[in-house]
PDB file of N, CA, C and O in Angstrom, chain B, residues numbered from 101:
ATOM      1  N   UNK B 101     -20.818  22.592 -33.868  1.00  0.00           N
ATOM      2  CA  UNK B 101     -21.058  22.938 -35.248  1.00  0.00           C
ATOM      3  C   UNK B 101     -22.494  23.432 -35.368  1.00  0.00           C
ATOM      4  O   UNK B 101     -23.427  22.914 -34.755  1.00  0.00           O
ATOM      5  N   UNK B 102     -22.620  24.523 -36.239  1.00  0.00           N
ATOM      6  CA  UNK B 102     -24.061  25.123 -36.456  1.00  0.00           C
ATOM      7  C   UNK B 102     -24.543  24.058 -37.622  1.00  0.00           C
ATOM      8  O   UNK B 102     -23.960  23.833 -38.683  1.00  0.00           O
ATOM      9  N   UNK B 103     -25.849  23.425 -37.104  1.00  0.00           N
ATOM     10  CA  UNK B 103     -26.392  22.773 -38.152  1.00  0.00           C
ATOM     11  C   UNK B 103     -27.924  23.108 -38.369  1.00  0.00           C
ATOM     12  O   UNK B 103     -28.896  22.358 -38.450  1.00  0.00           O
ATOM     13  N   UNK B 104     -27.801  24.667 -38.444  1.00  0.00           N
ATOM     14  CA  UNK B 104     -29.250  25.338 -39.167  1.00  0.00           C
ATOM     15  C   UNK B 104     -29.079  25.017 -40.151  1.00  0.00           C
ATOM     16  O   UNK B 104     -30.117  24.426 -40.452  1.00  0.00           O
ATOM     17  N   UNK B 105     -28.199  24.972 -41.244  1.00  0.00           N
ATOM     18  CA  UNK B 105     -28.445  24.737 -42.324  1.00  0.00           C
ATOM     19  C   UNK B 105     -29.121  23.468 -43.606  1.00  0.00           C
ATOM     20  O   UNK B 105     -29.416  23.428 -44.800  1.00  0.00           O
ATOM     21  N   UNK B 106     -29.083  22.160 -41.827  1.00  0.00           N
ATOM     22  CA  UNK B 106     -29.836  20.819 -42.620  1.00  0.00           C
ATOM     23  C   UNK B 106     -31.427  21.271 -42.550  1.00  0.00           C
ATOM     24  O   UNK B 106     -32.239  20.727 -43.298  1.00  0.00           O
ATOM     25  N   UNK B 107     -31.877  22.421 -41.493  1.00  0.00           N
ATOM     26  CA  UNK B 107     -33.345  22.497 -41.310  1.00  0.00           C
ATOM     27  C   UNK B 107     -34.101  23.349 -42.968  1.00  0.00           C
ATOM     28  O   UNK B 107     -35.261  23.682 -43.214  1.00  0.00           O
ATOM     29  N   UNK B 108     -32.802  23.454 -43.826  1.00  0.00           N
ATOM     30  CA  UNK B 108     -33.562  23.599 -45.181  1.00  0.00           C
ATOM     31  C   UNK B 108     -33.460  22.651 -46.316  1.00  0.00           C
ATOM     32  O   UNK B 108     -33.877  22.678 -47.474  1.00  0.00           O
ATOM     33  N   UNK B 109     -32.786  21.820 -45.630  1.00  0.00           N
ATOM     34  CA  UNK B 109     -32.720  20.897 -46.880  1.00  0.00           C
ATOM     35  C   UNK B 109     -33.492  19.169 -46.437  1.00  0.00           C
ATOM     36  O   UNK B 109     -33.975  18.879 -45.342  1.00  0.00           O
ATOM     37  N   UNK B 110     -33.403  18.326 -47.568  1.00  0.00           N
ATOM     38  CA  UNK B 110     -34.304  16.888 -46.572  1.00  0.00           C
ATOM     39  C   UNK B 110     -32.644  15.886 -46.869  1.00  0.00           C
ATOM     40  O   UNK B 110     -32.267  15.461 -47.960  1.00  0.00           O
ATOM     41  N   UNK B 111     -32.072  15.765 -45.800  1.00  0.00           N
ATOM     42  CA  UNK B 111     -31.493  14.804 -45.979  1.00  0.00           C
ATOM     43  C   UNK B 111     -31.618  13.649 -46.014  1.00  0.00           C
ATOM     44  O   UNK B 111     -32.079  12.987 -45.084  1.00  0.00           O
ATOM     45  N   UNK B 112     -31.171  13.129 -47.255  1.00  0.00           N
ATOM     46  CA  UNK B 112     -31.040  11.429 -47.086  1.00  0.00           C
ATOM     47  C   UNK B 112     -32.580  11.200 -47.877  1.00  0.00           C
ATOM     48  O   UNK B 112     -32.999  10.077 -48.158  1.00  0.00           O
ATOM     49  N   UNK B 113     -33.362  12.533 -48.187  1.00  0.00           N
ATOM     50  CA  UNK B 113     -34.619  12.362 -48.684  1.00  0.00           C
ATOM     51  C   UNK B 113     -35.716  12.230 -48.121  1.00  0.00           C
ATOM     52  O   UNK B 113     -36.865  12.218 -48.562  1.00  0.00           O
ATOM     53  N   UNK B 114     -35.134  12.089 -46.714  1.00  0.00           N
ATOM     54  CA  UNK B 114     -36.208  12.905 -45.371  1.00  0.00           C
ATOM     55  C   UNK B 114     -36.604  13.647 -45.387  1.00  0.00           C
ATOM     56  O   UNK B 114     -35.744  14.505 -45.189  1.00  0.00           O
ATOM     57  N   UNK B 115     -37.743  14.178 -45.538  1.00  0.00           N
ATOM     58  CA  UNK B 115     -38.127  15.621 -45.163  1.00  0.00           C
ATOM     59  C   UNK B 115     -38.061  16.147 -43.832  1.00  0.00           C
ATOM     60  O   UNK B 115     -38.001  17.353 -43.594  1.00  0.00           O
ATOM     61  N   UNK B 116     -38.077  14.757 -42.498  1.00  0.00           N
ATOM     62  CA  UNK B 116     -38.673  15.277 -41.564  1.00  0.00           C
ATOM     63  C   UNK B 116     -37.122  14.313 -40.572  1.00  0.00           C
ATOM     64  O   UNK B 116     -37.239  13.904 -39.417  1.00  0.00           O
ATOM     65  N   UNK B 117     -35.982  14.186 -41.325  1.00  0.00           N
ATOM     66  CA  UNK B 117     -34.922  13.637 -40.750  1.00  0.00           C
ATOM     67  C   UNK B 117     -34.433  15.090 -39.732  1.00  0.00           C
ATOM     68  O   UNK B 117     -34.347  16.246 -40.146  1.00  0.00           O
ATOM     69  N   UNK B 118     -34.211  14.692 -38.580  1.00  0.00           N
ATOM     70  CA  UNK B 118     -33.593  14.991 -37.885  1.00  0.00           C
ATOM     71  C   UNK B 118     -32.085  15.416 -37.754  1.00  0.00           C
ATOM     72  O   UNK B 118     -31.505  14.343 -37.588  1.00  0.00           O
ATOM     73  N   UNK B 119     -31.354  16.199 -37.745  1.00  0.00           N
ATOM     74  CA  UNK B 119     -29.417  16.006 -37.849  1.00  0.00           C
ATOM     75  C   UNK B 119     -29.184  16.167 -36.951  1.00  0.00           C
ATOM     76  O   UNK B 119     -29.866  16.915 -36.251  1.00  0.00           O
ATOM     77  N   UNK B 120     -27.953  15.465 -36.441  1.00  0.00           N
ATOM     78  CA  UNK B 120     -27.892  15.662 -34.974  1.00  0.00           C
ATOM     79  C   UNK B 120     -26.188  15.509 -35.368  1.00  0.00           C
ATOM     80  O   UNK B 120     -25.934  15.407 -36.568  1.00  0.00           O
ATOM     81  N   UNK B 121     -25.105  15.494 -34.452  1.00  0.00           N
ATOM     82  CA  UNK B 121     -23.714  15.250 -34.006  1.00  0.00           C
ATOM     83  C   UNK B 121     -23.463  15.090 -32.801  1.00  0.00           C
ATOM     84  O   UNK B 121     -23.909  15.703 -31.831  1.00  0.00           O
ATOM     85  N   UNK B 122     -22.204  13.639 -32.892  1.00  0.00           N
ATOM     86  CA  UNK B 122     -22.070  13.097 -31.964  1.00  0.00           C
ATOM     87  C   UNK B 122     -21.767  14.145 -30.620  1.00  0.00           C
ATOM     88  O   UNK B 122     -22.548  14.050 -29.673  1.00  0.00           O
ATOM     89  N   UNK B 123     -20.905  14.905 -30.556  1.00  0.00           N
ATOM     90  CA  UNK B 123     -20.987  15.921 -29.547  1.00  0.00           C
ATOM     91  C   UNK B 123     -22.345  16.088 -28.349  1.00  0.00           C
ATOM     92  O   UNK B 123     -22.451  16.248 -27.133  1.00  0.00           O
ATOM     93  N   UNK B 124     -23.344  15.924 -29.664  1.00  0.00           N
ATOM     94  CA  UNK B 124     -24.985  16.423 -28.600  1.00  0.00           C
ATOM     95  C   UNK B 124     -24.826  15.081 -28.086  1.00  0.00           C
ATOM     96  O   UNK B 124     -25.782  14.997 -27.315  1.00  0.00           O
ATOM     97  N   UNK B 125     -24.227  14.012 -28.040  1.00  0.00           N
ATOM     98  CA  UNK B 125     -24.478  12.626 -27.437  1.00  0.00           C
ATOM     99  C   UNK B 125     -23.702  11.946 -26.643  1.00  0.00           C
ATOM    100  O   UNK B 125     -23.838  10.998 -25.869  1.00  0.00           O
ATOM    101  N   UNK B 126     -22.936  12.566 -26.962  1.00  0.00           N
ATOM    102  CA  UNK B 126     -21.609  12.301 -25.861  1.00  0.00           C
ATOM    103  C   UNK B 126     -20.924  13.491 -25.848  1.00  0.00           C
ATOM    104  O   UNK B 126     -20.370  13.781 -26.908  1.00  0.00           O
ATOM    105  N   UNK B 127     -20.836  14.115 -25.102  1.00  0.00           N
ATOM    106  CA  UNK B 127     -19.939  15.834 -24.923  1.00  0.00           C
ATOM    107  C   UNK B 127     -18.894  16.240 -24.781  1.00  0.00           C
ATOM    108  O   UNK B 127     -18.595  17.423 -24.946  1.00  0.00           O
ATOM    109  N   UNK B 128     -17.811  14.985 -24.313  1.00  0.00           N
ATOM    110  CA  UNK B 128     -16.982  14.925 -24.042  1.00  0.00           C
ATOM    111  C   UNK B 128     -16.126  13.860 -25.305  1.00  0.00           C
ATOM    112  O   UNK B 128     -14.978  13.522 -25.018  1.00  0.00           O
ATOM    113  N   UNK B 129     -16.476  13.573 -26.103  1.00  0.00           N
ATOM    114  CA  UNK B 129     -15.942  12.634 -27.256  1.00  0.00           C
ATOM    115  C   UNK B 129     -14.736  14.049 -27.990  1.00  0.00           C
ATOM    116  O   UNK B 129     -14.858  15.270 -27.898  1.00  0.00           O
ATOM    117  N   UNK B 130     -13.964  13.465 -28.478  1.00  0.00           N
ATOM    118  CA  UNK B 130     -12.973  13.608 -29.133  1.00  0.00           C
ATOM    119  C   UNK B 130     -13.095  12.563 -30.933  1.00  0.00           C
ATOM    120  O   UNK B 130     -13.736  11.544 -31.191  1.00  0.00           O
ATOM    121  N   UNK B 131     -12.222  13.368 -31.774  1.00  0.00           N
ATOM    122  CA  UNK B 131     -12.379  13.006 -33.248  1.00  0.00           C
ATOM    123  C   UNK B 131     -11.535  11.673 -33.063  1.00  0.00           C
ATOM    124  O   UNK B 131     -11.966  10.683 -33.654  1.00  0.00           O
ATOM    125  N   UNK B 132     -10.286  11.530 -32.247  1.00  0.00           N
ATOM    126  CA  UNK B 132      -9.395   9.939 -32.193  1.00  0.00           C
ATOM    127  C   UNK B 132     -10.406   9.380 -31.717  1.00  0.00           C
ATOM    128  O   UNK B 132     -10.911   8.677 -32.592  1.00  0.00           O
ATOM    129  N   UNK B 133     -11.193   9.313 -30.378  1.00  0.00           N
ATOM    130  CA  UNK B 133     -12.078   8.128 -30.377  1.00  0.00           C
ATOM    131  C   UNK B 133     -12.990   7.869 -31.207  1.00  0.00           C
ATOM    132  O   UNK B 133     -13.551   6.775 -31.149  1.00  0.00           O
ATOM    133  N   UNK B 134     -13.303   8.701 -32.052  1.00  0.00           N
ATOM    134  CA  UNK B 134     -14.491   8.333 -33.323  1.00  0.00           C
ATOM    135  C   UNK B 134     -14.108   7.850 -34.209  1.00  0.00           C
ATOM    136  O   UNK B 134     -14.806   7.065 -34.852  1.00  0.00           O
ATOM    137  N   UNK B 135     -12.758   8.183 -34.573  1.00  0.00           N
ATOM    138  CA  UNK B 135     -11.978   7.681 -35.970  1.00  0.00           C
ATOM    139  C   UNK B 135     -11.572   6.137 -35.238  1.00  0.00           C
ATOM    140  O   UNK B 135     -11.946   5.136 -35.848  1.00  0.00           O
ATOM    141  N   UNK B 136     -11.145   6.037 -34.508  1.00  0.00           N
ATOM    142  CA  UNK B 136     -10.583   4.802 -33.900  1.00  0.00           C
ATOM    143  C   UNK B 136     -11.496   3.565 -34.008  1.00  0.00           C
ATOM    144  O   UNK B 136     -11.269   2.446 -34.467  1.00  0.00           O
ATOM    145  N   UNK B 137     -12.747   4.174 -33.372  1.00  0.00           N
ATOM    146  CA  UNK B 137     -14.421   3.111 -33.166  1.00  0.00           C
ATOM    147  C   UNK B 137     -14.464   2.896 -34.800  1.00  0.00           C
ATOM    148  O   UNK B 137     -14.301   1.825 -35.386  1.00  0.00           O
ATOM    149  N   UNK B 138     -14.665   3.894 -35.254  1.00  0.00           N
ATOM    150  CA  UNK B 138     -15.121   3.831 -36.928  1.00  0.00           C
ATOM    151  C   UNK B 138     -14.051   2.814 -37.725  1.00  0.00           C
ATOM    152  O   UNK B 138     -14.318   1.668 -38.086  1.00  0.00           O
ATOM    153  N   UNK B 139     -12.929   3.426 -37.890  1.00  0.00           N
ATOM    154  CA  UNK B 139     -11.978   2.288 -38.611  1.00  0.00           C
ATOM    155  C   UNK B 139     -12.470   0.612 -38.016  1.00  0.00           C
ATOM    156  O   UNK B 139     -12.715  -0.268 -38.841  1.00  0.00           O
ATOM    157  N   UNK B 140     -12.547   0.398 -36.794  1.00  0.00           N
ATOM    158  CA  UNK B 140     -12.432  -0.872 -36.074  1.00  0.00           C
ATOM    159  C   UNK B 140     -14.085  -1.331 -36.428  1.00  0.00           C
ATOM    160  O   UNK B 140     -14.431  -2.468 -36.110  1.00  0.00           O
ATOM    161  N   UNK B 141     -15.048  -0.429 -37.074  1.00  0.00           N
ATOM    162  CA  UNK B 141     -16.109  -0.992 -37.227  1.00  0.00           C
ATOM    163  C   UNK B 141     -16.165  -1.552 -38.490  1.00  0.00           C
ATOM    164  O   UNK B 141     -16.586  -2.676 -38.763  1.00  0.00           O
ATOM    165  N   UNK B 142     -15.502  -0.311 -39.627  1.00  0.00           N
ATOM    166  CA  UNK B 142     -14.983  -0.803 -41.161  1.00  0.00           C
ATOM    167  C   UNK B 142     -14.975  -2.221 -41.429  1.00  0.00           C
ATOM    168  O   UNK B 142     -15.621  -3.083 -42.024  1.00  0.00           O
ATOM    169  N   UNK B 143     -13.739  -2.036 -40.571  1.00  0.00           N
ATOM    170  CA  UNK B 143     -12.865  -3.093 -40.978  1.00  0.00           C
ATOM    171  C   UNK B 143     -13.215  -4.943 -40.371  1.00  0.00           C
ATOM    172  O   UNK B 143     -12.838  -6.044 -40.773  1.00  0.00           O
ATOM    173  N   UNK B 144     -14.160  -4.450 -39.180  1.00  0.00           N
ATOM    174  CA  UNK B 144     -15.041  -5.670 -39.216  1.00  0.00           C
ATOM    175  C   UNK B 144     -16.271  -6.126 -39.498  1.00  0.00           C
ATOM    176  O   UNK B 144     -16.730  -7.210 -39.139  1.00  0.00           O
ATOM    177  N   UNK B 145     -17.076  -4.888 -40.465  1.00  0.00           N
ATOM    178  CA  UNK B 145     -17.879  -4.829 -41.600  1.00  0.00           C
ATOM    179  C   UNK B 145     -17.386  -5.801 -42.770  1.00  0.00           C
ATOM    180  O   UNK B 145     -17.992  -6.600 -43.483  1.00  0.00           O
ATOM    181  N   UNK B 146     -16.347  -5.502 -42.703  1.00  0.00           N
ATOM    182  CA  UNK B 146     -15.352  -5.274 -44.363  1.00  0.00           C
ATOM    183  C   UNK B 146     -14.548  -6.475 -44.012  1.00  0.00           C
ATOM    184  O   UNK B 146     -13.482  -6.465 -44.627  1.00  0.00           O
ATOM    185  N   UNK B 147     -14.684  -7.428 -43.293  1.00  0.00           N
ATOM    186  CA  UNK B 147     -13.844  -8.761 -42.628  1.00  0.00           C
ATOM    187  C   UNK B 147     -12.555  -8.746 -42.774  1.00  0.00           C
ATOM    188  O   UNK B 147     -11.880  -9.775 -42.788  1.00  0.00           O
ATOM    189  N   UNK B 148     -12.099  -7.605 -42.895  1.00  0.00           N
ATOM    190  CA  UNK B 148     -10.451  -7.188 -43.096  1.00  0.00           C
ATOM    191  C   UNK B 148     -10.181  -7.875 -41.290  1.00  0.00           C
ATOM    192  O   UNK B 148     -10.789  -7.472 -40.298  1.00  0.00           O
ATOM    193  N   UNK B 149      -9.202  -8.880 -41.315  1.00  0.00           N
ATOM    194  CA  UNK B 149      -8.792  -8.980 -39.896  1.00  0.00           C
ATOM    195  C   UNK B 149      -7.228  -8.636 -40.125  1.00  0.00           C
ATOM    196  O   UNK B 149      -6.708  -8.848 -39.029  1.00  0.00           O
ATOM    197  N   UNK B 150      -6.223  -8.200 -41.041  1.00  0.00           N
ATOM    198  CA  UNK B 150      -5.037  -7.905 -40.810  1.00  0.00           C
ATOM    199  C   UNK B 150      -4.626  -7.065 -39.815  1.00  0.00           C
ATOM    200  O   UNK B 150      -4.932  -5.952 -39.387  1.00  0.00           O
ATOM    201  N   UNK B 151      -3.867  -7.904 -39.585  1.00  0.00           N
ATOM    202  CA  UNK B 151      -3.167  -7.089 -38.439  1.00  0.00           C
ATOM    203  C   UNK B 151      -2.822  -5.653 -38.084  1.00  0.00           C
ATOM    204  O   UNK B 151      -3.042  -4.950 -37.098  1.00  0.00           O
ATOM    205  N   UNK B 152      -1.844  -5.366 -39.912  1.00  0.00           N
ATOM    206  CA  UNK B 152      -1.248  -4.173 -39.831  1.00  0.00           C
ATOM    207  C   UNK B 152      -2.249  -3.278 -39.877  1.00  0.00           C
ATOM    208  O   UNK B 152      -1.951  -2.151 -39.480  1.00  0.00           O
ATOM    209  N   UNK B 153      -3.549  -3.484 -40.312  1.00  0.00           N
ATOM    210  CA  UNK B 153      -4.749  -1.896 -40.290  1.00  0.00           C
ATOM    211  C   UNK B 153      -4.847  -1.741 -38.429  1.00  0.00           C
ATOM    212  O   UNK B 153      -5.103  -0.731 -37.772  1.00  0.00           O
ATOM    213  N   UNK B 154      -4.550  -3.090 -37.970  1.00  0.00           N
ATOM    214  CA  UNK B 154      -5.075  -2.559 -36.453  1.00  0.00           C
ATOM    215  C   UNK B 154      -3.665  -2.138 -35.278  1.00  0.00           C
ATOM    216  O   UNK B 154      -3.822  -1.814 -34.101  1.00  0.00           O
ATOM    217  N   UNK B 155      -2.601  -2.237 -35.857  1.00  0.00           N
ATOM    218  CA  UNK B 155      -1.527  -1.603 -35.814  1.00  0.00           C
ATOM    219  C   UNK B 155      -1.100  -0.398 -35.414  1.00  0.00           C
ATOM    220  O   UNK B 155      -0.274  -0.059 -34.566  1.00  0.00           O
ATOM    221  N   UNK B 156      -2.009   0.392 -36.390  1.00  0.00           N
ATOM    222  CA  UNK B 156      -2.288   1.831 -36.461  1.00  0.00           C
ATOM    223  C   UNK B 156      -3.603   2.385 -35.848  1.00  0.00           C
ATOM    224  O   UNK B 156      -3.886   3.566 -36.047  1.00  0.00           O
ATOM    225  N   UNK B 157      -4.405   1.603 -35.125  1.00  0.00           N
ATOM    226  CA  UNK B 157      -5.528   2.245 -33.803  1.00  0.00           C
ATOM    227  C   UNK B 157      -4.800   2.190 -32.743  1.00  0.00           C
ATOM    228  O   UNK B 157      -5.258   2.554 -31.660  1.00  0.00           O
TER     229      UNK B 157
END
């Protein structure tokens, strides 16, 4: 993804924030393993332990 376009704006109210994507950090990642990690982080943020959300990872 082209991300010239955060070098005009301040994200997050950074002026001097950095943007980066996971890609530049792992190169080989895929969107299921991110969505997968992410839900499973949610949801043990969020002390959801039901079963059926983890069902569906």
């Amino acid at each position: 993804m082209n991300l010239t376009p955060f070098n005009y704006i301040s994200p997050c109210g950074y002026s001097k924030l950095r943007m980066t994507q996971v890609s530049d950090i792992v190169p080989n990642i895929n969107l299921y393993i991110i969505s997968k990690f992410l839900i499973q982080e949610f949801l043990y943020i969020l002390n959801i332990s039901n079963t059926k959300y983890y069902d569906h990872l």
